[in-house]
N, C-alpha and C positions, 0 to 999 in steps of 0.2 A: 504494500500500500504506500503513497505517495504521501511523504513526511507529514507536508506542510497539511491534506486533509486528514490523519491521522490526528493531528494537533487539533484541527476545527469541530474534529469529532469529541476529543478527549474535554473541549472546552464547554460545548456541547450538551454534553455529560452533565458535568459539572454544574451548569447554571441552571436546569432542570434536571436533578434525579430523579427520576421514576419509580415512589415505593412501590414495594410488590405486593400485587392487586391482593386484596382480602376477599373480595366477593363475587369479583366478575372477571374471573379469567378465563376466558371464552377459548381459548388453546385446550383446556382441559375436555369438551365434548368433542369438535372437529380435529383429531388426531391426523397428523397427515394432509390437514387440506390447508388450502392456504386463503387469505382473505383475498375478495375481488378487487381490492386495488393494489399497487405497488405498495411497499414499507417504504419511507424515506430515507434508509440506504441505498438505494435503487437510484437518489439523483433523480428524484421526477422533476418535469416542467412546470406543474400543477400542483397544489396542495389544498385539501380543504380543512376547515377548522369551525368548532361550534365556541362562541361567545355568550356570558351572557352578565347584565350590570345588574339583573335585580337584589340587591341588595348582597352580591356578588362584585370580584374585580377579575375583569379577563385580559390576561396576557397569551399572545402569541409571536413568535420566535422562527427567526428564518436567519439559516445560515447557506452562505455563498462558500459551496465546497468546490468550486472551481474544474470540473469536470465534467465538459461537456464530449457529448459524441466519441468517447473511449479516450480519449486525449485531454491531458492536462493545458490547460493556457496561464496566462498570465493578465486576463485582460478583465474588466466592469461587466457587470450584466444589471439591466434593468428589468423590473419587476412590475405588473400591475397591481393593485391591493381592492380586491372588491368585496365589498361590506353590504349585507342584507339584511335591514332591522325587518326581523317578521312582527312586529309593531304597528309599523310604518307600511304594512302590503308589500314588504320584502321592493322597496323602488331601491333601486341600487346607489351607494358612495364608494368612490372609489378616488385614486390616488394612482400616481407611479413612483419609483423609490430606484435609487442606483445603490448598486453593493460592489466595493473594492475586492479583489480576488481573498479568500478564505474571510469573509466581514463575516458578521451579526450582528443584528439586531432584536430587540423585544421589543414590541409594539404593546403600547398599553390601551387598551379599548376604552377608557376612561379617558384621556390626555392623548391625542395620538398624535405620535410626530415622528419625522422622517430621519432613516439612517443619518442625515448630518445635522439630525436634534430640531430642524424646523415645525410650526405646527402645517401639520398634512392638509387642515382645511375642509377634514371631516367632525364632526361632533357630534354625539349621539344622545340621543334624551336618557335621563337617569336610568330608566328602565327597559331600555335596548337590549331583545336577544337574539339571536341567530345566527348566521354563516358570515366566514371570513374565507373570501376564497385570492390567492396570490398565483400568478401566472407569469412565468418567465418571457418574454418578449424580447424580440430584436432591436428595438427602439422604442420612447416614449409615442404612444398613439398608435406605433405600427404593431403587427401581428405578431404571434407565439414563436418563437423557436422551434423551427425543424428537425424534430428528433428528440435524444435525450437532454434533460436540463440539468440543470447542477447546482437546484436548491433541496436544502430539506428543511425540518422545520419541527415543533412540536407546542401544544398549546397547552394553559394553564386556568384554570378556575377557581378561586377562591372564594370561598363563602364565607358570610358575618358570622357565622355561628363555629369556624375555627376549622371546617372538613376544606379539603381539596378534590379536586379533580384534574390527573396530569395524564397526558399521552403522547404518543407522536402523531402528525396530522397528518392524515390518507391522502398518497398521491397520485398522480399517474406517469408513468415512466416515459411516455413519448406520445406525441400526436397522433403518428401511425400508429400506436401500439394501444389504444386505449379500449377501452369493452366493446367487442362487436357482440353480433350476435342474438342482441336482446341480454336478458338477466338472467343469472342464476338461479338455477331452481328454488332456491333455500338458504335462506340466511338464518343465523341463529346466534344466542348466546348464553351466556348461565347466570344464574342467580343462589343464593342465599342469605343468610340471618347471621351469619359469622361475626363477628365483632359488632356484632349489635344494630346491623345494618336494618332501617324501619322506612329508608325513604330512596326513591327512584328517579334517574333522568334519561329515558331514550328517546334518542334525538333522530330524526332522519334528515338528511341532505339531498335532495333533489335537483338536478341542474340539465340543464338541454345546454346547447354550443356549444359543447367540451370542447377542444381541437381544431374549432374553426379557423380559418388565417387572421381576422380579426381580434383573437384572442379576447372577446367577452364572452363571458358565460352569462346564463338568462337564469333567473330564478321566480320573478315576478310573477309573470303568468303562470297562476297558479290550475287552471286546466289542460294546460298543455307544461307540467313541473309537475307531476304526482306520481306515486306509486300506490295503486292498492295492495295491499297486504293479507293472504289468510294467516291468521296466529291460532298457535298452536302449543300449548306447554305441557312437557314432559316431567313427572317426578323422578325418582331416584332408581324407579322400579322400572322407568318409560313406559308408564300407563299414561297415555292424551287425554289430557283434557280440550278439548273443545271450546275453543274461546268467540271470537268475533273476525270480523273484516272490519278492516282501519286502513286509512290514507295517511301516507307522509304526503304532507307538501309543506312548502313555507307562508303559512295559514295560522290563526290563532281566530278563537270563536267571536271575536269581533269584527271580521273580514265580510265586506260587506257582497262579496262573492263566495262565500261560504256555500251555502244553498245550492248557489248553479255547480260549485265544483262535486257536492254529494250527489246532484242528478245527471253530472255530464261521466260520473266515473262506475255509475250501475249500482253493484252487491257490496255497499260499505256505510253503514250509518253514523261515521266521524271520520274527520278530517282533522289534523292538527301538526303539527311541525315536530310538538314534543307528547311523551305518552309515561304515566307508570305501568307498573306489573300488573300487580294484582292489590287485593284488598288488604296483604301483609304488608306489600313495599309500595304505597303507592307514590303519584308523584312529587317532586319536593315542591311544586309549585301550584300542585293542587289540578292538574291535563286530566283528562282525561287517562283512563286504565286501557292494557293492553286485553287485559283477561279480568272483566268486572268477576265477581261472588267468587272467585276462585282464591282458596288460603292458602295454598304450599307454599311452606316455608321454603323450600328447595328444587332446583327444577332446571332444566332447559327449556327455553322457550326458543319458539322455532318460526322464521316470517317466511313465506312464498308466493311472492309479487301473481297478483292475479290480473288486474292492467295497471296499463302504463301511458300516462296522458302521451308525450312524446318517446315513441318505441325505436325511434332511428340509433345509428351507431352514436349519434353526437351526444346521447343520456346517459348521463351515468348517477348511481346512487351509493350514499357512505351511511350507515348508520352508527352510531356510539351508544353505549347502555353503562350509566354511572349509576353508582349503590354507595350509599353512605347512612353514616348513623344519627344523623343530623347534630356533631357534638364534635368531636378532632378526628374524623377517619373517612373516608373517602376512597373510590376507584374508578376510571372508567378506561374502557376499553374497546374497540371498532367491532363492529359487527362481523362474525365469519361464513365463508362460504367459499363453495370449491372455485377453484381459478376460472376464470373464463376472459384471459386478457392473450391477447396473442402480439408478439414481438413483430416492427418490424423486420 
């Protein structure tokens, strides 16, 4: 490995350590498979990230590892930064930002300002949550980088009540390389009560233009941005329970297209950006449940996209599932599922 990003990694490290997850180690069901986006060791183009201020501070973190297309350089790379208060009808802020070879930077979602400390020119209302997505690009205003990128990144949440939530943020390793195909059968993750875990945050990310030349991605349009979902949870035993059909999109029940999006998407009676478990761990902000009357303390729970507002190559979806004990402990972790990304 190449010193200088051996170093950017070890810093990396350092500035976010990642405790190790108490409740949602989602490796632990999917043995062998791999999740449907790239890891941030991979050097994607793209990275997505969930935010959120209510009464919350979100930090997200991108570091310029300088290798792009197999080959190391020496040279800046510019970034776009697009921000989607699902508040606000998810209408996009966004920014562009330059990164000197092996830089970092932490963005704070509360104060946001740019790699050489300026304010960005974005400001979010107190209570701002949802997607942060960054896109390597050829120049300010021009289109994405062809091929592999050479950012990674990982994002952070801290809550008033003393819990965290740390990960690395899901990317995608090349424009050509991004999810064809439609979706994976089945997403899933796990849960428990371990450490005293009593409350839930899964998130879904929804985006159409991935890999356009343009390099924006669309969130907004929430009928053409959703996934419907069958959910399905597993006890210890993998007896199914039977839960409901749910929509990710970046929607919250004061969306004033809420309605047309539950009639334009068929067999799902909610829509929402964020969801809890069940009745043991529901949400920490009060969503809507993924599995209403349902009490397992313990369980796999299982999503299997039933439609998809935009089905083309250019969709891609990230889900995250945090458990915390509403008190100093915390984890969240990306949703898994078998690979379905093809290299160019």
């Amino acid at each position: 490995m190449n010193l200088k990003k051996l170093l950017s990694i070890i810093i990396l490290a350092l500035l976010f350590v990642v405790p190790a997850s108490f409740g949602a180690n989602a490796g632990a069901f999917c043995k062998g498979c791999q999740t449907n986006q790239s890891g941030t060791d991979s050097d994607p183009f793209q990275l997505y990230a969930f935010f959120d201020l209510r009464d919350r501070e979100s930090f997200f973190q991108v570091t310029n590892v300088n290798n792009a297309n197999g080959s190391t350089f020496n040279e800046n790379i510019t970034v776009h930064v697009q921000i989607f208060n699902v508040g606000n009808d998810c209408i996009e802020n966004n920014f562009f930002d330059v990164y000197t070879p092996n830089d970092t930077h932490v963005y704070n979602l509360r104060d946001i300002l740019t790699n050489d400390t300026r304010p960005a020119g974005v400001v979010l209302p107190e209570n701002a949550y949802g997607v942060v997505v960054v896109s390597q690009v050829v120049g300010e205003g021009a289109g994405i980088v062809d091929g592999p990128g050479s950012i990674v990144g990982n994002f952070r949440v801290v809550d008033d009540e003393g819990y965290e939530y740390r990960t690395n943020a899901a990317g995608i390793y090349s424009r050509m390389g991004r999810q064809t195909g439609g979706f994976p059968n089945v997403y899933s993750f796990n849960y428990n009560t371990k450490g005293g875990v009593t409350l839930s945050d899964v998130v879904g990310i929804q985006v159409a233009s991935v890999g356009e030349e343009d390099g924006e991605v669309d969130i907004s349009n929430i009928t053409d941005n959703y996934v419907a979902m069958d959910i399905n949870l597993y006890d210890l035993n993998e007896v199914p329970f039977s839960c409901r059909n749910v929509i990710f999109a970046c929607v919250d029940q004061d969306n004033p297209r809420l309605q047309e999006l539950l009639e334009d998407s068929g067999d799902a009676s909610v829509a929402s950006f964020e969801y809890g478990i069940n009745e043991v761990i529901p949400n920490s902000k009060g969503a809507e449940l993924l599995c209403p009357n349902n009490v397992n303390t313990e369980g796999i729970v299982t999503l299997r996209p039933i439609g998809v507002g935009d089905a083309s190559e250019s969709s891609f979806f990230v889900g995250y599932a945090g458990l915390n004990n509403g008190n100093g402990r915390g984890s969240m972790d990306s949703f898994w599922a078998p690979n379905n990304t093809i290299d160019n």
